[in-house]
Biopython code that builds the backbone (N, CA, C, O; Angstrom):
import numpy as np
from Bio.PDB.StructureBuilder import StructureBuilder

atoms = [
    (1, "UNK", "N", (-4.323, 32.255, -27.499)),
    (1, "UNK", "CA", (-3.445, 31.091, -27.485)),
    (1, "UNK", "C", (-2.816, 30.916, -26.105)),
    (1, "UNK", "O", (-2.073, 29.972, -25.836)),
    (2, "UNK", "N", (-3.114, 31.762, -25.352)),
    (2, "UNK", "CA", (-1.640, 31.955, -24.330)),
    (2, "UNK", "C", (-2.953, 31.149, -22.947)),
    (2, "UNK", "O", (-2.677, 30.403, -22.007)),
    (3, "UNK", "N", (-4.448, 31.751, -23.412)),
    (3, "UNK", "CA", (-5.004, 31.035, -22.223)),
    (3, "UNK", "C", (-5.343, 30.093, -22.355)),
    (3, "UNK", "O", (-6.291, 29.818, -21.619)),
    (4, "UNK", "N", (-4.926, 29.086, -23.209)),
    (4, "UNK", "CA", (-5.131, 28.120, -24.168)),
    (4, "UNK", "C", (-4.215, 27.046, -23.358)),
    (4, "UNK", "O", (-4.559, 26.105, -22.642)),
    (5, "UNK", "N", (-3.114, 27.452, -23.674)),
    (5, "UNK", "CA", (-1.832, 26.524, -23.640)),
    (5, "UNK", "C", (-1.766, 26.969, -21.341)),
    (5, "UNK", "O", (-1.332, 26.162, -20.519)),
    (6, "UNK", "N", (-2.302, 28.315, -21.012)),
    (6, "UNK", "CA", (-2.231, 27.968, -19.848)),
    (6, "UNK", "C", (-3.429, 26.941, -18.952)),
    (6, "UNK", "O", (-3.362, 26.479, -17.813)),
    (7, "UNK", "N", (-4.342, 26.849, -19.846)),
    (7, "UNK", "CA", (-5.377, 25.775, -19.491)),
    (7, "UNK", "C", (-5.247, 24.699, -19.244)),
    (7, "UNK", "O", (-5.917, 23.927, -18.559)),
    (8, "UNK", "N", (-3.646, 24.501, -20.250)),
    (8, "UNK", "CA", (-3.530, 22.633, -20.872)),
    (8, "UNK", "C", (-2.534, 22.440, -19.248)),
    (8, "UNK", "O", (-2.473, 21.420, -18.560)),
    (9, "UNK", "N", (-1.914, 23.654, -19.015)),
    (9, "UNK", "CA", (-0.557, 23.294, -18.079)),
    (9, "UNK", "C", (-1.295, 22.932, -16.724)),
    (9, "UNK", "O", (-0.907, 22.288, -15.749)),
    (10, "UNK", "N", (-2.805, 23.734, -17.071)),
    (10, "UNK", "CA", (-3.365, 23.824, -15.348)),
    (10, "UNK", "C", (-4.180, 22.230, -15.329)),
    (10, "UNK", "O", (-4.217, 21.519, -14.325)),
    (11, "UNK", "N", (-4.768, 21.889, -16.590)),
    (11, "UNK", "CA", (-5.086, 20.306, -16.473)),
    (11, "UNK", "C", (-3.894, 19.448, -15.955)),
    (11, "UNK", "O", (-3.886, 18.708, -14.972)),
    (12, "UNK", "N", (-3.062, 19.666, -16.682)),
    (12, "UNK", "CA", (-1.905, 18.574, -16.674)),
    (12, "UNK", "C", (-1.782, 18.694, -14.806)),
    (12, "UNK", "O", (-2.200, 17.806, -14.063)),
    (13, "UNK", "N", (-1.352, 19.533, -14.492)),
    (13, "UNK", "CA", (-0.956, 19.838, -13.158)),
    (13, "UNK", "C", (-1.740, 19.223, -11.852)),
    (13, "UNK", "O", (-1.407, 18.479, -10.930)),
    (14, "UNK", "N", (-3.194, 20.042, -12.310)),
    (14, "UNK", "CA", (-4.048, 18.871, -11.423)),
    (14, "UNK", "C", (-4.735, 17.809, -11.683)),
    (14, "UNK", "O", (-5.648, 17.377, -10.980)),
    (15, "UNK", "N", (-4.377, 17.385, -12.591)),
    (15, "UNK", "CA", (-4.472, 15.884, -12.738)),
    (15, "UNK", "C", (-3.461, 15.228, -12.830)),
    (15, "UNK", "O", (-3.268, 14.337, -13.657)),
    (16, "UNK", "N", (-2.632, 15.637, -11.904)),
    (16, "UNK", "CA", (-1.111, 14.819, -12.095)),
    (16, "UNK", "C", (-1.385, 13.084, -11.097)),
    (16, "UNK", "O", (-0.884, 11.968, -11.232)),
    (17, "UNK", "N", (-2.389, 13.649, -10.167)),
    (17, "UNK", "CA", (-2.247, 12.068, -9.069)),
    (17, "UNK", "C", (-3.233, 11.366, -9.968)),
    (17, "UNK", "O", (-3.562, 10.358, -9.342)),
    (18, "UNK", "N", (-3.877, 11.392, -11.137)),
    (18, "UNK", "CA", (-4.354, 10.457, -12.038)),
    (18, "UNK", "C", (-3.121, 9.845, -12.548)),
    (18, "UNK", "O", (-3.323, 8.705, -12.968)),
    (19, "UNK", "N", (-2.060, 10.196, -12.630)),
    (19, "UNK", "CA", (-0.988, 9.192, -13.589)),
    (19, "UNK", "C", (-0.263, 8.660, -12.247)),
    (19, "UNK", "O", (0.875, 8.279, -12.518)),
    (20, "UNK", "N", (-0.716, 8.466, -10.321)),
    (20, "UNK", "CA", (-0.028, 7.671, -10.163)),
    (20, "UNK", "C", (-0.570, 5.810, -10.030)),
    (20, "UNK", "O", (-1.759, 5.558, -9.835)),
    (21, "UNK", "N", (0.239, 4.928, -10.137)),
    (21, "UNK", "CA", (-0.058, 4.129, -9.999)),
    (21, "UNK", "C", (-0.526, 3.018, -8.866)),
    (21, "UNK", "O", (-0.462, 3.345, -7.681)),
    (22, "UNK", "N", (-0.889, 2.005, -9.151)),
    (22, "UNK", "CA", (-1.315, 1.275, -8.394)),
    (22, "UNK", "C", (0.258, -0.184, -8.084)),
    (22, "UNK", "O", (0.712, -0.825, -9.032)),
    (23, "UNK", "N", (0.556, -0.289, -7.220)),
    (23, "UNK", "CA", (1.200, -1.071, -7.047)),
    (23, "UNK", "C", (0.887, -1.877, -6.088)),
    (23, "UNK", "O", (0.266, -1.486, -5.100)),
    (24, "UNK", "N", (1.431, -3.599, -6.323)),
    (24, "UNK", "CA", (1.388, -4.292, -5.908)),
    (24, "UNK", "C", (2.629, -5.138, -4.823)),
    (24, "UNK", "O", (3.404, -5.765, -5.545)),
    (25, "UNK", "N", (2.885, -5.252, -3.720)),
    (25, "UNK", "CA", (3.985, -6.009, -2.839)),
    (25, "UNK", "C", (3.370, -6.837, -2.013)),
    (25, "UNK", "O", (2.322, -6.654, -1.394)),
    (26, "UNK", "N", (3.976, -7.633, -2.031)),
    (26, "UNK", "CA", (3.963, -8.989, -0.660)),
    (26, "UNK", "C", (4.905, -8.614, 0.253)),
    (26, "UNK", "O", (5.907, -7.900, 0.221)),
    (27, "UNK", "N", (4.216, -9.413, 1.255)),
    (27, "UNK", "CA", (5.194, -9.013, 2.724)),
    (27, "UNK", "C", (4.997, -10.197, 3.014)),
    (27, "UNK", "O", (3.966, -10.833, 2.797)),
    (28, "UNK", "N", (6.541, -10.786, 3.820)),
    (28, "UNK", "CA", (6.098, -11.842, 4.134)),
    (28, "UNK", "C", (6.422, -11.424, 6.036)),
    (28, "UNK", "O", (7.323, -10.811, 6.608)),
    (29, "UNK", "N", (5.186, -12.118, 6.503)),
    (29, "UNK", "CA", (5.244, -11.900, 8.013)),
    (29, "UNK", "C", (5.257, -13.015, 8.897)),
    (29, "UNK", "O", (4.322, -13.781, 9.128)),
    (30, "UNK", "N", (6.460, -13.032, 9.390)),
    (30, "UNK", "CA", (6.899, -14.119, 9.710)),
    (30, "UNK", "C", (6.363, -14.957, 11.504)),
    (30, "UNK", "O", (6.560, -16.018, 12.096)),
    (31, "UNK", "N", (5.583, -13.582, 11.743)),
    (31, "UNK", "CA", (5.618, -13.781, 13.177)),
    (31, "UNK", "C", (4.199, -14.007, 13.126)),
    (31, "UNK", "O", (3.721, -14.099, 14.257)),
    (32, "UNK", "N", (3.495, -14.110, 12.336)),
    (32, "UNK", "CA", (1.958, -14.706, 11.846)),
    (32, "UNK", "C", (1.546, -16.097, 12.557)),
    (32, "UNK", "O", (2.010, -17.112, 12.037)),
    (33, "UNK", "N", (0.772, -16.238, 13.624)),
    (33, "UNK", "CA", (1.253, -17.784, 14.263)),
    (33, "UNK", "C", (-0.545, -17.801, 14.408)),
    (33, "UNK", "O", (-0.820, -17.814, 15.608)),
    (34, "UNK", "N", (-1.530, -17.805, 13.731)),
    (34, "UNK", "CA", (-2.723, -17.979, 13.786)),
    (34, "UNK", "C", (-3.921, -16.852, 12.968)),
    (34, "UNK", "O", (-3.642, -15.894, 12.247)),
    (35, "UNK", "N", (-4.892, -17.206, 13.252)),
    (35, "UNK", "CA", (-5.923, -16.468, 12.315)),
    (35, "UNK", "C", (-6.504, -15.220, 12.871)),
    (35, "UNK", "O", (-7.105, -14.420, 12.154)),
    (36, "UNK", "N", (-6.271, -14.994, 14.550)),
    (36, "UNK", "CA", (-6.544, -13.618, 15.035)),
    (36, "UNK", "C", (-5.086, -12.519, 14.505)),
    (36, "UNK", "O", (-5.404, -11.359, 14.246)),
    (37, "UNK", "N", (-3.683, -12.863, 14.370)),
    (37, "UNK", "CA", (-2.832, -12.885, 13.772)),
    (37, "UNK", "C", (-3.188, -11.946, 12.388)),
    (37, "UNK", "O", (-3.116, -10.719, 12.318)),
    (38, "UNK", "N", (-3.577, -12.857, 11.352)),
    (38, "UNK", "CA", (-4.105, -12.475, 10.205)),
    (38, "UNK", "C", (-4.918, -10.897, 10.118)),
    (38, "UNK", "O", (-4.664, -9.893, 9.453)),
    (39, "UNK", "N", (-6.130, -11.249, 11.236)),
    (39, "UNK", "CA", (-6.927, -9.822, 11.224)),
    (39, "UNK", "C", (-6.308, -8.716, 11.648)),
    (39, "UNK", "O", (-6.434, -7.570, 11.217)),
    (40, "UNK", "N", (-5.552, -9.162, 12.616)),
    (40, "UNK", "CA", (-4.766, -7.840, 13.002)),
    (40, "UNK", "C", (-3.881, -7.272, 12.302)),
    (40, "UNK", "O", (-3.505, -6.212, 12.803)),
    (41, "UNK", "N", (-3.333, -7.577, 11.230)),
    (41, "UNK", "CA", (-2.583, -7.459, 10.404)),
    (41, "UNK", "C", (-3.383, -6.958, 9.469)),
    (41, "UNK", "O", (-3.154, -5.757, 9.327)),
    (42, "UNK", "N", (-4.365, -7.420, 8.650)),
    (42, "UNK", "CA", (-5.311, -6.647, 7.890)),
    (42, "UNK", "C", (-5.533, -5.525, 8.564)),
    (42, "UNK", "O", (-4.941, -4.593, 8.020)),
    (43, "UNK", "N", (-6.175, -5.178, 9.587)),
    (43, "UNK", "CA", (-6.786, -3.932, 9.835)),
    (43, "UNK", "C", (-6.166, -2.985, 10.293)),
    (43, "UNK", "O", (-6.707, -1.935, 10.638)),
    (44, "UNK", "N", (-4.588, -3.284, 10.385)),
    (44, "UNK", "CA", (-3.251, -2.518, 10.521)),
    (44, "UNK", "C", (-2.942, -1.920, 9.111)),
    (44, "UNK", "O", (-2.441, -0.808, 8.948)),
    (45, "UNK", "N", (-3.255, -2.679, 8.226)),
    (45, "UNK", "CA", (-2.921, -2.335, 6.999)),
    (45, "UNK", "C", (-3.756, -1.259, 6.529)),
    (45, "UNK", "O", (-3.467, -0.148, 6.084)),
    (46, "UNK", "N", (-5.142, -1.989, 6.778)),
    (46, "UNK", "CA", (-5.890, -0.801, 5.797)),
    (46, "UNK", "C", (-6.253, 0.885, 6.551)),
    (46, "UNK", "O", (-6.957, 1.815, 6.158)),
    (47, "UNK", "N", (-5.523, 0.722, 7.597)),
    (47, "UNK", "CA", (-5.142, 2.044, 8.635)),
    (47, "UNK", "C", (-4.376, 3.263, 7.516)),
    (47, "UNK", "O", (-4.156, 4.452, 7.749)),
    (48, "UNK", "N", (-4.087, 2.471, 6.267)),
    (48, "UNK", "CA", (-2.757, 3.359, 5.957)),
    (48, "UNK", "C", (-3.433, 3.913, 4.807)),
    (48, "UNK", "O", (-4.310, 3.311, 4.188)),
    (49, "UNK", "N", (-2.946, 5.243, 4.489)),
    (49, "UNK", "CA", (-3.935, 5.575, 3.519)),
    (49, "UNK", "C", (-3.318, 5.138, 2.192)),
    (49, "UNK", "O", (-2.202, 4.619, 2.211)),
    (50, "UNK", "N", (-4.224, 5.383, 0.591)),
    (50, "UNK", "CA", (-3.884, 4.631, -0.017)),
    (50, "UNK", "C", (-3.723, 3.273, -0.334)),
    (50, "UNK", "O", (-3.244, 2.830, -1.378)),
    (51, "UNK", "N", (-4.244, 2.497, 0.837)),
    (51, "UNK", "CA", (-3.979, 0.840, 0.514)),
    (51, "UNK", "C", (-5.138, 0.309, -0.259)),
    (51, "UNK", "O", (-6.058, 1.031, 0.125)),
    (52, "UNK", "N", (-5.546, -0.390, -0.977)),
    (52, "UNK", "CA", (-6.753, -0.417, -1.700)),
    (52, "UNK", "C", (-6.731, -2.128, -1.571)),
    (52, "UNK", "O", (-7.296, -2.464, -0.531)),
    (53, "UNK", "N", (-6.307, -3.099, -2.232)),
    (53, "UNK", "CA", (-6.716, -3.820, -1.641)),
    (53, "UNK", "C", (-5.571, -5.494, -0.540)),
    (53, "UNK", "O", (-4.538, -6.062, -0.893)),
    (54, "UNK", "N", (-6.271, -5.665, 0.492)),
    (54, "UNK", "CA", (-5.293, -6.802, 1.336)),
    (54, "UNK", "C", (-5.620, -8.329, 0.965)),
    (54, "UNK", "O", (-6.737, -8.847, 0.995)),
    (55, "UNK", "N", (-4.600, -8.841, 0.665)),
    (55, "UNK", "CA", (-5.019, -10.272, 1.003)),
    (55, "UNK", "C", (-3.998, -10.859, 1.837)),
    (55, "UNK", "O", (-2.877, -11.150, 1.420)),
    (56, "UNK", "N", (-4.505, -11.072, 3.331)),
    (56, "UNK", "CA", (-3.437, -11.637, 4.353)),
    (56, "UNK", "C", (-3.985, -13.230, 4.111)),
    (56, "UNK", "O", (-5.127, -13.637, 3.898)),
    (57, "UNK", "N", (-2.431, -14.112, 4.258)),
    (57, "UNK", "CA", (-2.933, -15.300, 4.214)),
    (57, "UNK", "C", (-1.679, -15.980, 5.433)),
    (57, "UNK", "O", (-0.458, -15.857, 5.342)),
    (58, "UNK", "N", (-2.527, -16.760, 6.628)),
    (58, "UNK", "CA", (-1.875, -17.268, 7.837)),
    (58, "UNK", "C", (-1.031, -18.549, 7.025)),
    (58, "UNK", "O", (0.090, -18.808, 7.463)),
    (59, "UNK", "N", (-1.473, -19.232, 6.028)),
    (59, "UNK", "CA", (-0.955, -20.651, 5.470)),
    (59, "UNK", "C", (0.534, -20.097, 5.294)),
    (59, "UNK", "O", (1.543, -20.771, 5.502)),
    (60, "UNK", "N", (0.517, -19.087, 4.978)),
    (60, "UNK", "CA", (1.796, -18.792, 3.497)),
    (60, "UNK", "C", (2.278, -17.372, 4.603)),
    (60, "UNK", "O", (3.075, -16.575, 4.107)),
    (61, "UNK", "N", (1.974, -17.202, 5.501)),
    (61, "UNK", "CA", (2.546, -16.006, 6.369)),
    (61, "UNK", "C", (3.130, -14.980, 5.389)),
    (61, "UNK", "O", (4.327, -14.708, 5.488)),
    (62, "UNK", "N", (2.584, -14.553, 4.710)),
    (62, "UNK", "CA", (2.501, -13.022, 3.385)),
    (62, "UNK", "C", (0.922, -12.225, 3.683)),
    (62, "UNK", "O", (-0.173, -12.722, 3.948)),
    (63, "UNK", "N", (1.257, -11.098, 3.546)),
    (63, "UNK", "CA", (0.260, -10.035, 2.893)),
    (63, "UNK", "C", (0.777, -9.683, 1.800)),
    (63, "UNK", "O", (1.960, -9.480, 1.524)),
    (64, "UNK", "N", (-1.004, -9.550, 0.595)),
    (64, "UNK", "CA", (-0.384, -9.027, -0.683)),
    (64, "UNK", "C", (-0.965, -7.722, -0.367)),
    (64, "UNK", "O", (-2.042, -7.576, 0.212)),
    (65, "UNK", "N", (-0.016, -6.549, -0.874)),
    (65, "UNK", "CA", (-0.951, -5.663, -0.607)),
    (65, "UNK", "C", (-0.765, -4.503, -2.121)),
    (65, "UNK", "O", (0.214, -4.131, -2.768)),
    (66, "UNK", "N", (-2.398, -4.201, -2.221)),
    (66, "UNK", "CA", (-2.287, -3.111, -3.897)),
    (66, "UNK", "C", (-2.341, -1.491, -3.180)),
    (66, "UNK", "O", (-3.170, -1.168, -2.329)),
    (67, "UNK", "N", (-1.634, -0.892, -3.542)),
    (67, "UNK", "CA", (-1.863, 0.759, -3.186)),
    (67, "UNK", "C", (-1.689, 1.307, -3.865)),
    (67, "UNK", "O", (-1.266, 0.786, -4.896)),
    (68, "UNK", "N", (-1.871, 2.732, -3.824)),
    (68, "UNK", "CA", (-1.665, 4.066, -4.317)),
    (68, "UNK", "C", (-0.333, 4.483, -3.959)),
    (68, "UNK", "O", (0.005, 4.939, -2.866)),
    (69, "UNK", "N", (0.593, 4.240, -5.240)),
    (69, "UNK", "CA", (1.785, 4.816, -4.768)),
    (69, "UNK", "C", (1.946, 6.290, -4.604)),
    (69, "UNK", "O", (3.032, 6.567, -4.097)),
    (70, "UNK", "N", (1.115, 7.427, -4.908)),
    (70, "UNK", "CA", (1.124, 8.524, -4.911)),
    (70, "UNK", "C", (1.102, 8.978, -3.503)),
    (70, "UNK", "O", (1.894, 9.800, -3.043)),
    (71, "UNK", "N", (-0.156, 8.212, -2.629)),
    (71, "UNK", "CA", (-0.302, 8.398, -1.263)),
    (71, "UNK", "C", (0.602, 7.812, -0.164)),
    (71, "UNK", "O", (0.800, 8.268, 0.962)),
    (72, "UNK", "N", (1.051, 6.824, -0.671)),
    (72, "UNK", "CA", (1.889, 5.939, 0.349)),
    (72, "UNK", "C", (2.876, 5.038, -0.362)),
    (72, "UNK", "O", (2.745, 4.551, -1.486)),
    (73, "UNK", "N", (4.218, 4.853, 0.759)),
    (73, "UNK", "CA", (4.994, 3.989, -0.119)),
    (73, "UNK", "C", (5.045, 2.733, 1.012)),
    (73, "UNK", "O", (4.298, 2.615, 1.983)),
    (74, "UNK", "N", (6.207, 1.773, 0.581)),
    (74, "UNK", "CA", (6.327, 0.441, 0.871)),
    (74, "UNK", "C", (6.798, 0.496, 2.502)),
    (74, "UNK", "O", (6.533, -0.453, 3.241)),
    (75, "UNK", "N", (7.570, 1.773, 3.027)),
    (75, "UNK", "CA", (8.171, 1.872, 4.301)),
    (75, "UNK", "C", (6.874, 2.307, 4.913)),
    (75, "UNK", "O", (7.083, 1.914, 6.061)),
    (76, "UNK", "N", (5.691, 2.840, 4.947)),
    (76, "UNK", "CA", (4.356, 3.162, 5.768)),
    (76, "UNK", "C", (3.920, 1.179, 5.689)),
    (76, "UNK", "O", (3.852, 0.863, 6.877)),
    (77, "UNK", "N", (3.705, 0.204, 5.029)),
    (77, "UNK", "CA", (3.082, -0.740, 5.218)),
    (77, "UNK", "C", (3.971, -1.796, 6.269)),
    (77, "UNK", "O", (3.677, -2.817, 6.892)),
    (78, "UNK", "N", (4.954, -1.145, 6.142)),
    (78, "UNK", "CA", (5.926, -2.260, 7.328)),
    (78, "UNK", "C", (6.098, -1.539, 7.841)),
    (78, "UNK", "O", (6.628, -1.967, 8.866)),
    (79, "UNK", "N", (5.994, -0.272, 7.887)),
    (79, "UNK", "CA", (5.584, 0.375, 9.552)),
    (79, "UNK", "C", (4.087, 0.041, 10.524)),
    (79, "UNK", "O", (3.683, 0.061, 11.687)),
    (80, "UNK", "N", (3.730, -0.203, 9.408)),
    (80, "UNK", "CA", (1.646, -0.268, 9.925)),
    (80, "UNK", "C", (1.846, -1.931, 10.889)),
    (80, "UNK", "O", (1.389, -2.134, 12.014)),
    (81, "UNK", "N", (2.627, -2.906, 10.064)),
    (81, "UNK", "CA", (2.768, -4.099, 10.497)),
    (81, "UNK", "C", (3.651, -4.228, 11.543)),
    (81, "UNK", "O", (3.319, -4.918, 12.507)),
    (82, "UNK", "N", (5.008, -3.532, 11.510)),
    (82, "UNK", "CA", (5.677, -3.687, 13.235)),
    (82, "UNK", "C", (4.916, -2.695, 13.820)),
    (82, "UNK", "O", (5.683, -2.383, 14.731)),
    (83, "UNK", "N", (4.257, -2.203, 13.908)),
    (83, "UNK", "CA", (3.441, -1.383, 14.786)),
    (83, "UNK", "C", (1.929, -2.436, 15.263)),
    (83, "UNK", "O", (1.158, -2.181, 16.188)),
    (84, "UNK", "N", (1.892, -3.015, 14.798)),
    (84, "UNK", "CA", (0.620, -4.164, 14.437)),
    (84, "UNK", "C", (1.727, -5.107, 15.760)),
    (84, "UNK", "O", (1.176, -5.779, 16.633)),
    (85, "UNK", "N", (3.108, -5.000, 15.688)),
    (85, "UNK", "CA", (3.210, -6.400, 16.732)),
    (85, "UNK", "C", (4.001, -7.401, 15.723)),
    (85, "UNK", "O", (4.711, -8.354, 16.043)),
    (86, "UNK", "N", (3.649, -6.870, 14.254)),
    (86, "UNK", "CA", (4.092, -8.021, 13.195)),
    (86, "UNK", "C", (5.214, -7.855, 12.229)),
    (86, "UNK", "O", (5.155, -8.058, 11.016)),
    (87, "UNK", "N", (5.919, -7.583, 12.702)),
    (87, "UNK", "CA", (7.320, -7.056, 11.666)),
    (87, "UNK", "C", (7.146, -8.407, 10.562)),
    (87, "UNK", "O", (6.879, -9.608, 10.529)),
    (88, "UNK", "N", (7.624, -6.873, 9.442)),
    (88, "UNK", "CA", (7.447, -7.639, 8.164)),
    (88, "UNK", "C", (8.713, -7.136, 7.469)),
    (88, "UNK", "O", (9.518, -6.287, 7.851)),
    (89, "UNK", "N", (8.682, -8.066, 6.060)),
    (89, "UNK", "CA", (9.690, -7.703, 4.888)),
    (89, "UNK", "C", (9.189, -7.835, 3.628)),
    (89, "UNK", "O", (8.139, -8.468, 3.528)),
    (90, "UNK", "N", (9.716, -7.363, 2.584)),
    (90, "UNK", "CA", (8.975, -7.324, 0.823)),
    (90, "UNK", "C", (9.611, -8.383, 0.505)),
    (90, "UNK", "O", (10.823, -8.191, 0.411)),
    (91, "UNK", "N", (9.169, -9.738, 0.243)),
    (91, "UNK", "CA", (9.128, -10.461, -0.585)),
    (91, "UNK", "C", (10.264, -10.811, -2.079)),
    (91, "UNK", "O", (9.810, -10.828, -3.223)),
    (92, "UNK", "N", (11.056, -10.947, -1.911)),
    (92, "UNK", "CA", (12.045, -10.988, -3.289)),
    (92, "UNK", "C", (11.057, -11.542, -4.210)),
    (92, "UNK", "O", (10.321, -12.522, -4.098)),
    (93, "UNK", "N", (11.231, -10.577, -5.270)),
    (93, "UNK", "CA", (10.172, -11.794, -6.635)),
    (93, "UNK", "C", (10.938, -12.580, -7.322)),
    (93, "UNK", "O", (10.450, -13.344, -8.155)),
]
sb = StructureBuilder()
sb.init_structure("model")
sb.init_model(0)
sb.init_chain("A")
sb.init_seg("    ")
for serial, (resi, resn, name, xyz) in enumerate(atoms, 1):
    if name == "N":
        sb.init_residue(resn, " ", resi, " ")
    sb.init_atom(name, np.array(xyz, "f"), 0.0, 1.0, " ", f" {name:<3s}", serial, name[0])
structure = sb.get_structure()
C-alpha cells in the first residue's frame, strides 16, 4: 500500500505543469505606427518562452497573446515589447 500511495504522490508531482493553464491577454501598444511595427512586435513576443499563440493587429494597436502560465507571466510579455522599442499595457476587459 505504502508503494502504492507513494506512486500516486510521485504522478501527481510530476505532472503538476499539466494542470497549468493557458491564458489569454491583450496588450494594447500604443506606439504601433505601421506594419514593420507589427512584426517586430510579434517576433519579440514569441522570443518568450511559453507564448503559444500571437495575434498582433496595427488597425487596433493590441497584441492578443495565449501562453503558458506555468512558464511565463504577463510582466516577461511587456518586457519582450519595451525591449522590442514598443512599450505596452494589459488591456482592461
Amino acid at each position: 500500500m505504502k508503494t502504492l500511495t507513494t506512486a500516486v504522490v510521485l504522478y501527481l508531482v510530476l505532472s503538476a505543469p499539466a494542470w497549468a493553464a493557458n491564458t489569454t491577454v491583450t496588450l494594447t501598444v500604443p506606439g504601433m505606427h505601421c506594419a514593420a511595427c507589427q512584426i517586430t512586435i510579434k517576433k519579440a513576443l514569441n522570443k518568450v518562452e511559453g507564448v503559444g499563440k500571437i495575434d498582433v493587429s496595427f488597425e487596433k494597436k493590441e497584441a492578443v497573446v495565449t501562453f503558458d502560465d506555468a512558464k511565463t507571466k504577463v510582466e516577461a510579455l511587456l518586457e519582450a515589447t519595451k525591449n522590442a522599442g514598443y512599450p505596452s499595457t494589459v488591456k482592461p476587459r
